[in-house]
N, C-alpha and C positions, 0 to 999 in steps of 0.2 A: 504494500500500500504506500503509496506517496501523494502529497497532498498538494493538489493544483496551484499553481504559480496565479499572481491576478491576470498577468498577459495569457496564461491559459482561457481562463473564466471568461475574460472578456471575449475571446478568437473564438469562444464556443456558443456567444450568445447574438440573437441577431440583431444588427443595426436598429437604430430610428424608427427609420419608414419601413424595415420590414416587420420591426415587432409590430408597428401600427395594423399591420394587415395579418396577423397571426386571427385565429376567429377567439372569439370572448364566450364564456360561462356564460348563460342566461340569468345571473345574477347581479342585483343590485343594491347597493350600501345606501342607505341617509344617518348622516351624520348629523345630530340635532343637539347644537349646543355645546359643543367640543371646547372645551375655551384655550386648550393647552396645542399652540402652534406644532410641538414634537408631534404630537400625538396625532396630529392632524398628519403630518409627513410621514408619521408611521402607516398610519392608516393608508395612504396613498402609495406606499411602498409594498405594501401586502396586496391591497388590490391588483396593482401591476403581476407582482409575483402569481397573486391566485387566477388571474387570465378574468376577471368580474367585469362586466359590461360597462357600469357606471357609477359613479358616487355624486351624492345629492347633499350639497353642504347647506347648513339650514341654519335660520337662528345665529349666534353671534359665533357658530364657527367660521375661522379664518380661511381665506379663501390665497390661494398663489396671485401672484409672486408674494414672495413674503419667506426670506431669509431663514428663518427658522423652522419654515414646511420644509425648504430646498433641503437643509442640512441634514435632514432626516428620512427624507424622500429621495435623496440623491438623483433629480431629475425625472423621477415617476412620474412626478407629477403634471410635466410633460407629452406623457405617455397614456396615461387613464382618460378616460373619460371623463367630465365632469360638470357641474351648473351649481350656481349659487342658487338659491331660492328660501324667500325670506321665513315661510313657514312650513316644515316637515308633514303638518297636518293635510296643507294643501297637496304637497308630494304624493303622501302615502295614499290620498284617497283617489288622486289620479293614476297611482299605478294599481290600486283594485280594481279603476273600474275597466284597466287594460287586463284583467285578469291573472295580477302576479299577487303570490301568496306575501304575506306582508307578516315576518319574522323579526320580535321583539325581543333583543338580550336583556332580560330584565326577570330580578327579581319580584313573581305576582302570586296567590294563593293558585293559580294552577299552573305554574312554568315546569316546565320538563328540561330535565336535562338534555341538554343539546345533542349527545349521542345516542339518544333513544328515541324519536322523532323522526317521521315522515314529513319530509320535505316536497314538495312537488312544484315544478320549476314551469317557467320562469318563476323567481322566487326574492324576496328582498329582505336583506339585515339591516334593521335596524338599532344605532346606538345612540346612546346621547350623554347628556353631563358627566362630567368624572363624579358630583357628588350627589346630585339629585336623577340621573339616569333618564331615559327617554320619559317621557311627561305623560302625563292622564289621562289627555285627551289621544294620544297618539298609540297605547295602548289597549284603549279601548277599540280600537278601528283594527287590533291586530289578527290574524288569523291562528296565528300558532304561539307564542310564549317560550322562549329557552334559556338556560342558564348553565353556568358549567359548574358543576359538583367542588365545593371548597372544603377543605379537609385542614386546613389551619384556624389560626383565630381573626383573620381578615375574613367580609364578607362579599369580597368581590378581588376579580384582577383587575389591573389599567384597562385603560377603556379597547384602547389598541392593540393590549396583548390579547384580549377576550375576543375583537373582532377578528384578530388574526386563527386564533384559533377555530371559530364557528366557521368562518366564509372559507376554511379549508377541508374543514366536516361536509360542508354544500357539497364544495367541488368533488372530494372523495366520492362522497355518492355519485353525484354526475359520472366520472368516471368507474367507477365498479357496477 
């Protein structure tokens, strides 16, 4: 075993304009209320990596350019897809009535763990505030509820780490 050079990683991954044209997940992120820039870039960084159609930044999440997305994004966010839109309410109830299932990471009296769940695609994650999490009204409109099983004394991971985990759970499905 020996462990790829970055000139490897890079010579093996494709330019710009052809990632541009690689096909995307039938999946889609709204991010509602992110207040924390990394996280933002995190989040764009994963999207890229997990092949997801689109991300819908909402509320006083930050939007590119903006130094502190890039840093963290490393140019994803170049790459993803994406639209500002000032309320996620509005988002999410135009992407039901296009018939995509509308998936809330959030702790609710009936969330499911994220690995035990039927998904049916096109399908959308959604997240929101690092401390008050997607909103009330944005829950209610969800179709499914998911959460990832915490086994410490914290009740929740970064908002970013949890996104990245779930929209990889999606794709797994899609691909198996």
């Amino acid at each position: 075993m020996r462990k790829l050079t970055f000139e490897e990683l890079i010579a093996s991954r494709p330019n710009l304009e052809q990632a541009r044209q690689l096909p995307r997940y039938p999946i889609y992120g709204v991010v509602d209320n992110v207040r924390s820039l990394h996280n933002v870039g995190s989040i764009f960084r994963t999207a890229d990596g997990a092949g997801i159609q689109k991300l819908y930044l909402c509320g006083i999440t930050g939007t590119p350019p903006k130094n502190e997305i890039h840093k963290t994004a490393l140019g994803a966010e170049e790459n993803v897809a994406w639209e500002y839109r000032e309320h996620a309410i509005a988002v999410v109830k135009e992407l039901k009535q296009n018939g995509v299932q509308i998936v809330v990471l959030e702790h609710t009296d009936c969330s499911d763990p994220f690995q035990d769940v039927e998904y049916i695609f096109p399908t959308c994650l959604v997240v929101g505030h690092e401390h008050h999490g997607v909103s009330e009204e944005v829950v209610a409109l969800a179709d499914l509820a998911i959460e990832i099983p915490m086994y410490g004394l914290k009740g929740s991971l970064n908002v970013s780490v949890a996104f990245g985990i779930a929209v990889y759970e999606m794709v797994r499905r899609i691909l198996t």
